[in-house]
C-alpha positions in Angstrom: 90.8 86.5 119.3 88.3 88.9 121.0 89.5 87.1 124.2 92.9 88.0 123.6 92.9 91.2 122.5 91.5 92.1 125.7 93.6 90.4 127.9 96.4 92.6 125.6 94.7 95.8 126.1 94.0 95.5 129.8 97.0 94.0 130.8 99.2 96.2 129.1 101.8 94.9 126.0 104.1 92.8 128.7 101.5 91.7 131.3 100.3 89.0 129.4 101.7 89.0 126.0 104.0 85.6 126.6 100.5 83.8 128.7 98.7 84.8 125.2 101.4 84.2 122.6 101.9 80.4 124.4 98.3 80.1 123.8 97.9 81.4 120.1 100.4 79.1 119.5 99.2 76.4 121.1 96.0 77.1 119.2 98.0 76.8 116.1 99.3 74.1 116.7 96.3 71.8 117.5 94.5 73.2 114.3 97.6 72.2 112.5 97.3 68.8 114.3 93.8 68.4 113.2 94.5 68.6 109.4 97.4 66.4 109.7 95.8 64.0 111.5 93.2 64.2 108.8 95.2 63.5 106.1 97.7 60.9 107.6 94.8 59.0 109.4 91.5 59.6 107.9 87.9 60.3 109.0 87.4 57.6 111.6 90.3 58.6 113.5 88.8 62.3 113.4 86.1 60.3 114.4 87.9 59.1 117.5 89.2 62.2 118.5 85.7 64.0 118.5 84.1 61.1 120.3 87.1 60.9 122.7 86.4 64.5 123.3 82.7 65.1 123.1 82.3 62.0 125.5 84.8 63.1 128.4 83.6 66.3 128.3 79.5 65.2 128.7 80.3 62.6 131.4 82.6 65.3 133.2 79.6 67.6 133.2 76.5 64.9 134.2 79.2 62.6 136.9 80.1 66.4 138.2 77.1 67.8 138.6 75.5 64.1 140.1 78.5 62.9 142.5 80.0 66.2 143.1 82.7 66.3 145.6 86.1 67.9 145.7 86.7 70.3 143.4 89.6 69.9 140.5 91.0 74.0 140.6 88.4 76.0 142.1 90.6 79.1 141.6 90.0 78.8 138.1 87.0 76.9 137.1 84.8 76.6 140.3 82.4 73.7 139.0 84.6 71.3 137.8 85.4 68.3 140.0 87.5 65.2 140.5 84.6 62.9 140.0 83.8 64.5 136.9 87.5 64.9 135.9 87.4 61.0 136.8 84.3 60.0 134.9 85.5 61.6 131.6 88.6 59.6 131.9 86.7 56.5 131.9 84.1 57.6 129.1 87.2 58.3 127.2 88.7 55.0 127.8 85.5 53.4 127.0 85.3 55.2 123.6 89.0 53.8 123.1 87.6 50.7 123.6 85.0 50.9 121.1 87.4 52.2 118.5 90.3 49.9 119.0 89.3 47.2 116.8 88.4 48.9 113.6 90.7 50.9 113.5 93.5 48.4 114.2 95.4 50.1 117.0 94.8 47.6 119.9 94.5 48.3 123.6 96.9 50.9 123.5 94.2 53.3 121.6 92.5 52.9 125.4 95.7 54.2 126.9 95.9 57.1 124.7 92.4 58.0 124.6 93.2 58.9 128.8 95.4 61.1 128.0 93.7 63.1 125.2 90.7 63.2 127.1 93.3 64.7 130.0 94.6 67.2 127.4 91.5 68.3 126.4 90.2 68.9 130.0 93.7 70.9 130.4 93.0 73.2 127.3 89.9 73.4 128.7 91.2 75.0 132.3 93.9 77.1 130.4 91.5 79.0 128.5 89.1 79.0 131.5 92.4 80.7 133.9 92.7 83.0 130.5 89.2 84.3 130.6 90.0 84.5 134.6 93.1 86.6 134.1 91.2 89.1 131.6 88.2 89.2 133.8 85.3 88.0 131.9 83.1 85.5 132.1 82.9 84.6 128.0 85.0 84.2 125.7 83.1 85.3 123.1 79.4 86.7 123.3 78.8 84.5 119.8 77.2 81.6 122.2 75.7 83.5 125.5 76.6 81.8 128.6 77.9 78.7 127.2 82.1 80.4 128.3 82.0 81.9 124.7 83.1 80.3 121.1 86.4 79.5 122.5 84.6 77.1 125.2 83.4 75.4 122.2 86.7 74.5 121.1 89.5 74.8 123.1 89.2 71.3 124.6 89.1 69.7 120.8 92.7 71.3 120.1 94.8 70.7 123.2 93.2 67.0 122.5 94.0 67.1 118.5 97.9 68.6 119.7 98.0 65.7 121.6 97.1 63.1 119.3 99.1 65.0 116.7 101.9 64.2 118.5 101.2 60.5 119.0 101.0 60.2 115.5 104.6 61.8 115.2 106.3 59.8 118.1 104.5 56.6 116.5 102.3 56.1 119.2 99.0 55.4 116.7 99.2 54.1 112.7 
């Protein structure tokens, strides 16, 4: 919030109020996602969802940092790469995998698993280009050098939107 207050107060009430309100409500909307998918799913798919997460976002960083190579968007978020972008695909997949049988969802949970690793790596950027836009370098001075409290989450609700919405379309159940 202390992210986009800022970006408010020096951008002036129209410079970035829709960039911010998109945001906010995309923010919304993936907490929204996270109780739902609580209630209608249950703890292991929570379970998924952080693993899914927590996992493309680890081998991103170690694959990244190792391999290197080109970068994803350097005008926004300068370390992150295509290998690492790669490699947390495949961790993801791999955590699908794992998860597939108990909970009953098939190979398809490995399918889906990609692409909520995806959308967490893209709410990941957008808050990365917001903290751009405003000009700072955290989010949040709650966790010093670690991109703020916002880092900290902002992956696990673009992912939970996502998955929210599988559940909706009938993707997973």
């Amino acid at each position: 919030m202390a992210l986009w207050g800022r970006v408010i107060w020096r951008e002036g009430a129209d410079g970035l109020s829709q960039l911010v309100a998109g945001y906010l409500a995309l923010t919304v909307l993936g907490l929204h996602g996270f109780g739902l998918l609580r209630d209608g799913l249950g703890f292991v798919w929570m379970g998924w969802l952080i693993a899914v997460v927590i996992a493309s976002d680890v081998a991103g960083y170690f694959i990244g940092r190792v391999v290197g190579g080109p970068k994803f968007w350097p005008s926004v978020s300068p370390k992150k790469t295509w290998s690492g972008t790669v490699a947390g695909w495949i961790a993801a997949a791999g955590v699908g995998a794992a998860f597939a049988g108990p909970l009953g969802a098939g190979g398809a949970l490995v399918a889906l698993s990609v692409v909520v690793a995806a959308a967490g790596q893209g709410g990941d950027i957008a808050e990365s280009a917001l903290k751009r836009r405003a000009g700072v370098k955290d989010s949040s001075q709650l966790i010093p050098g670690h991109g703020g409290l916002a880092d900290r989450f902002d992956a696990m609700l673009a992912a939970a939107l996502v998955a929210w919405i599988a559940l909706l379309t009938g993707l997973v159940a």
